[in-house]
LUMMAR-176603 format. One line per 4 residues: their letters; for each residue x, y, z of C-alpha. Coordinates in Angstrom, 3 decimals. Layout:
<rs>
A> X,Y,Z | ...
</rs>
This chain:
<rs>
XXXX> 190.896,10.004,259.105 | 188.452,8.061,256.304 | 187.409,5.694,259.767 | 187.720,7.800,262.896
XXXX> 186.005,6.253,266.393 | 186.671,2.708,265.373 | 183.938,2.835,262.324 | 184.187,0.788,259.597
XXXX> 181.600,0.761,257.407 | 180.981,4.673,255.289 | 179.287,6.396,252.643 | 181.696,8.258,250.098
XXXX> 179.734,11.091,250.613 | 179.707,11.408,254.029 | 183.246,10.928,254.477 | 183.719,14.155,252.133
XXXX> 181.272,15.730,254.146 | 183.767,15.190,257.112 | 187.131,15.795,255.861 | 186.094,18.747,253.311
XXXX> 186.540,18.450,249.468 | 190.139,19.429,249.332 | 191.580,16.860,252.164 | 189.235,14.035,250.975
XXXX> 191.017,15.193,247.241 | 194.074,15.107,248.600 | 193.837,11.138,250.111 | 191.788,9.663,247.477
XXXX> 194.088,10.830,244.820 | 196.587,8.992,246.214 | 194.830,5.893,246.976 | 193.650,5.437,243.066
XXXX> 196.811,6.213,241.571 | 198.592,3.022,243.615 | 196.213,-0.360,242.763 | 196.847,-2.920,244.042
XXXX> 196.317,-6.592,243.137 | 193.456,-8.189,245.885 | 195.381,-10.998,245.830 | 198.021,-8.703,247.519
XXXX> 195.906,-7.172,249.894 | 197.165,-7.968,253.623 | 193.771,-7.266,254.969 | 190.290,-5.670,254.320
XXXX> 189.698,-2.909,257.403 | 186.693,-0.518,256.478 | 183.955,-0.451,253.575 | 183.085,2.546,251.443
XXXX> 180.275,2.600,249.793 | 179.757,4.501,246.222 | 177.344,5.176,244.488 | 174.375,4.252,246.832
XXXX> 174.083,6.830,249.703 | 170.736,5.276,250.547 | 172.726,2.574,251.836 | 173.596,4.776,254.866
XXXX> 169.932,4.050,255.905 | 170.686,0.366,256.393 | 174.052,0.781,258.275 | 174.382,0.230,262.177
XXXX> 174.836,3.925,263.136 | 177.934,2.914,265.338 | 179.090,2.414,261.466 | 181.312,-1.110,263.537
XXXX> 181.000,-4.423,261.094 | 180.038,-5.984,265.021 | 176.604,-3.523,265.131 | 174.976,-4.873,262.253
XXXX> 171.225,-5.451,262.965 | 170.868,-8.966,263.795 | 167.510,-9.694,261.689 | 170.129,-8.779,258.786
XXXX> 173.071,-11.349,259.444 | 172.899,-15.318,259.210 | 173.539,-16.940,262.624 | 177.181,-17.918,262.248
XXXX> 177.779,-13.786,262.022 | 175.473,-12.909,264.900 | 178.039,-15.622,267.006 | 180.919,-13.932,265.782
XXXX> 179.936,-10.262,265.987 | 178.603,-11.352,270.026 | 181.715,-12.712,271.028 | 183.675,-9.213,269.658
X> 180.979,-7.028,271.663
</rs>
């Protein structure tokens, strides 16, 4: 629901924009009362962004890690992101 299509990479804002107020409410609440530890954390899968919705300008609009513009990764990512194309 926060990353529908296979996107990973939002704007907080645009996400709320999508789900409405009350549903976006409803999961976030939920989400900040459990913490957890990063050092726990089996895996990172998505990016929000807060606090900077200009941001959205820069993001590959497939809003996939893999789309990034390639003049804005270092070489070693532009190898990995090809190979996952």
């Amino acid at each position: 629901m926060l990353f529908p299509n296979g996107e990973e990479i939002d704007v907080i804002e645009d996400v709320i924009k999508r789900v409405g107020n009350a549903i976006a409410d409803q999961i976030f609440s939920q989400i900040w009362e459990r913490p957890i530890l990063k050092s726990e954390a089996h895996g990172i899968h998505a990016t929000l962004i807060y606090n900077d919705p200009s941001r959205r300008d820069h993001l590959p609009s497939s809003r996939r890690e893999i789309d990034w513009d390639e003049s804005s990764i270092n070489e070693a990512q532009r190898r990995l992101f090809r190979s996952r194309r």
